[in-house]
C-alpha positions as CSV (number, residue, x, y, z in Angstrom):
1,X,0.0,0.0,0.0
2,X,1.5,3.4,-1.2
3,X,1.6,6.6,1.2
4,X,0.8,9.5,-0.2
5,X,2.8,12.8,0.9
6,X,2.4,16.4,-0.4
7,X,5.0,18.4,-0.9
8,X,5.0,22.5,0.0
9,X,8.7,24.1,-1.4
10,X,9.5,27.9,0.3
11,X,12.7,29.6,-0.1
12,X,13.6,30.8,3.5
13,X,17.1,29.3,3.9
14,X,20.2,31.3,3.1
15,X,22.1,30.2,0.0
16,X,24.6,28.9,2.5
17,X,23.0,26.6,4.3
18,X,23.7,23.3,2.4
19,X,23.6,21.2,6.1
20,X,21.8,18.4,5.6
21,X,18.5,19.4,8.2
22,X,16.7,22.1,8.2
23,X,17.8,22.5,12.1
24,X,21.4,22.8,11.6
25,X,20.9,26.2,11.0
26,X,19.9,29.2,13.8
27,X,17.6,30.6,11.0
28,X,16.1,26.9,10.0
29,X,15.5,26.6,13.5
30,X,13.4,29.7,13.6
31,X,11.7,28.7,10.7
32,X,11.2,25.2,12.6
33,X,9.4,27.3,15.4
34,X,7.4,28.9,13.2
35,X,6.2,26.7,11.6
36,X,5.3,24.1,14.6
37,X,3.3,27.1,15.9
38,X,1.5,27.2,13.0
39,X,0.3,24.0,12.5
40,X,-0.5,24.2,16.4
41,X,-2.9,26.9,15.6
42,X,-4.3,25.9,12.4
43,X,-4.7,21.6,12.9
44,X,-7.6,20.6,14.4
45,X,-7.4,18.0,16.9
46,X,-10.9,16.0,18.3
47,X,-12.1,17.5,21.2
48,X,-11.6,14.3,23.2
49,X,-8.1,14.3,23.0
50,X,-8.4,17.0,26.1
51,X,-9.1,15.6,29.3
52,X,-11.9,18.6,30.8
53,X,-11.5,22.0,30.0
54,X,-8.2,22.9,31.7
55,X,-5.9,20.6,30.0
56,X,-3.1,22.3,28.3
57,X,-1.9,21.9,24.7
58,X,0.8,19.5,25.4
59,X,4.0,19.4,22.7
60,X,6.4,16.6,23.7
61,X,10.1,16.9,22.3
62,X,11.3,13.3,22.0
63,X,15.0,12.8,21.0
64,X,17.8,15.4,20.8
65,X,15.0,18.3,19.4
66,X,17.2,21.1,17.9
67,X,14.5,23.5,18.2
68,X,13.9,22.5,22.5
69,X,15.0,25.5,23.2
70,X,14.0,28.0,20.7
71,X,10.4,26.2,21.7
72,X,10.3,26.1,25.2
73,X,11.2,30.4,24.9
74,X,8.6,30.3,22.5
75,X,5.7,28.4,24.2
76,X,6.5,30.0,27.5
77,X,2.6,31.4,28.8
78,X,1.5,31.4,25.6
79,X,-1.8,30.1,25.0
80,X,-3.1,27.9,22.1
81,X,-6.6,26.9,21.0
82,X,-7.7,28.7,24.3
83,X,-5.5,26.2,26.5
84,X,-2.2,26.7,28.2
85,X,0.9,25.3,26.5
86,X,2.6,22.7,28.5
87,X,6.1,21.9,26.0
88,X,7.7,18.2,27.5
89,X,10.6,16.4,27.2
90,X,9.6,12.7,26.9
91,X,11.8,9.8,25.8
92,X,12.1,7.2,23.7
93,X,10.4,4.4,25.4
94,X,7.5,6.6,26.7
95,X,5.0,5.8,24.1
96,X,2.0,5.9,26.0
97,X,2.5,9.3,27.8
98,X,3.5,10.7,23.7
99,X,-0.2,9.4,23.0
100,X,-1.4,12.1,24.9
101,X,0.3,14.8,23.1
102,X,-1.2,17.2,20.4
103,X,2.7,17.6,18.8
104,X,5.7,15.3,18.9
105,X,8.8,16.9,18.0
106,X,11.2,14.4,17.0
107,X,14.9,14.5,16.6
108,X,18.5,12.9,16.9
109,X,16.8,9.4,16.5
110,X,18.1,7.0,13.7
111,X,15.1,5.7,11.5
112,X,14.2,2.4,13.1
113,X,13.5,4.4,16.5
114,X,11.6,6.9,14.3
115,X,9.8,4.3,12.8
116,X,8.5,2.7,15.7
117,X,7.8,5.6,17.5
118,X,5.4,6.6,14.4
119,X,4.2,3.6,14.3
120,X,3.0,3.4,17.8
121,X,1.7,7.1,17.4
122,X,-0.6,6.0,13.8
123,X,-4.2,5.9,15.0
124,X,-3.5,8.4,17.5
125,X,-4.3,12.1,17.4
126,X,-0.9,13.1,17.7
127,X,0.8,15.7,14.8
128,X,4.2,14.2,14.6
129,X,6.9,16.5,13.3
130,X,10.9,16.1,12.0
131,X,13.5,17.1,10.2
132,X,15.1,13.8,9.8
133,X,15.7,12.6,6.3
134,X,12.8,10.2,5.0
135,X,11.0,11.1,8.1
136,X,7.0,11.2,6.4
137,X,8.0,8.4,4.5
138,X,8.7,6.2,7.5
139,X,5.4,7.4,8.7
140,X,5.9,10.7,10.4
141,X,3.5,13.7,9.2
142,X,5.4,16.4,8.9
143,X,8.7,16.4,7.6
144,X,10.6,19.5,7.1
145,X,13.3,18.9,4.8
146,X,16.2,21.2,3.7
147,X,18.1,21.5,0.2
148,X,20.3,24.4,-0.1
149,X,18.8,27.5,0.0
150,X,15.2,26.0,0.0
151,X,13.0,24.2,2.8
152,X,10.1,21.9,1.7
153,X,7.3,20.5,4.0
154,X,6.3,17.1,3.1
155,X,2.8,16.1,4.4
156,X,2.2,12.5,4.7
157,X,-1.8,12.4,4.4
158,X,-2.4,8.9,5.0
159,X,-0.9,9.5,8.3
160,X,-3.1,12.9,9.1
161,X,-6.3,11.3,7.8
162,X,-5.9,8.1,10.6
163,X,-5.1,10.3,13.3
164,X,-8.2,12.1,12.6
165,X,-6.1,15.8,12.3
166,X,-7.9,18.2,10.0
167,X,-5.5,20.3,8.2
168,X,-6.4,23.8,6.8
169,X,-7.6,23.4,2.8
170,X,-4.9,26.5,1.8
171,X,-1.9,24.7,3.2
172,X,-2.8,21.7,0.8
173,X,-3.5,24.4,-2.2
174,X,0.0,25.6,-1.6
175,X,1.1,21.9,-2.4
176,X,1.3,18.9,-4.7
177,X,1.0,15.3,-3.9
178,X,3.4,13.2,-4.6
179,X,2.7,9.1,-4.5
180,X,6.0,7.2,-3.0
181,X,4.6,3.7,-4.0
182,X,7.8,1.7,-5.7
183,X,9.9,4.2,-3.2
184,X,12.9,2.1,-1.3
């Protein structure tokens, strides 16, 4: 069965940055940041994935997360969806506490960790996010990938569409889909 990922291309980076992730860079960072705010404001998560009216908006960091800090500064008393922010670092093995998580940021983790961590997460509400390579094609949703002095989002759909995550319609008019069946 083939996934299906859409791809949005912006050119943010400087012409300079020819690292191989998007975080290895201060200002792909800040664009990281950005962008994880974004999609916190502009993804819609079932309303049962709160428990009562109080919970915060949890984002878990999972892995060495470039962008932890930038983040946390970020996040700090902000508000999102009307709830109180609550950014965590969780590890590796803590699977069920990431199912309670709106956003898992995901980094410094080779790709069978990634792949069972995404795995786990599939039928879960939970927007999972990363700038490692092949990342939404080992199941993850939102992959920010860098090449030179461009960024591109890749959207894996399948993945959005199990978790039950409504994405805005102008983020997938900005992009193109792109099938990965026959893809290694």
């Amino acid at each position: 069965m083939g996934a299906s990922l859409l791809f949005l291309c912006f050119l943010i980076l400087p012409a300079k940055a020819l690292a191989g992730q998007v975080s290895d860079t201060d200002t792909g960072r800040q664009v990281m940041v950005d962008y994880i705010v974004h999609f916190a404001h502009h993804v819609q998560w079932p309303i049962e994935v709160f428990n009562g009216t109080g919970a915060p908006f949890r984002i878990c960091l999972m892995g060495e997360v470039e962008v932890a800090a930038l983040l946390i500064e970020r996040m700090q008393h902000r508000r999102i969806q009307g709830r109180m922010v609550a950014v965590e670092k969780i590890s590796k093995g803590e699977i069920m506490r990431a199912r309670s998580c709106q956003i898992v940021v995901m980094g410094g983790m080779d790709h069978v960790h990634l792949a069972e961590v995404v795995t786990a997460l599939e039928f879960f509400p939970v927007l999972t996010i990363s700038d490692e390579s092949r990342f939404a094609v080992l199941g993850g949703m939102i992959e920010f990938a860098g090449s030179g002095a461009s960024m591109a989002l890749q959207l894996n759909k399948t993945r959005l569409d199990r978790a039950e995550l409504k994405v805005g319609n102008s983020l997938f008019r900005l992009s193109r889909q792109v099938s990965l069946e026959g893809r290694p």
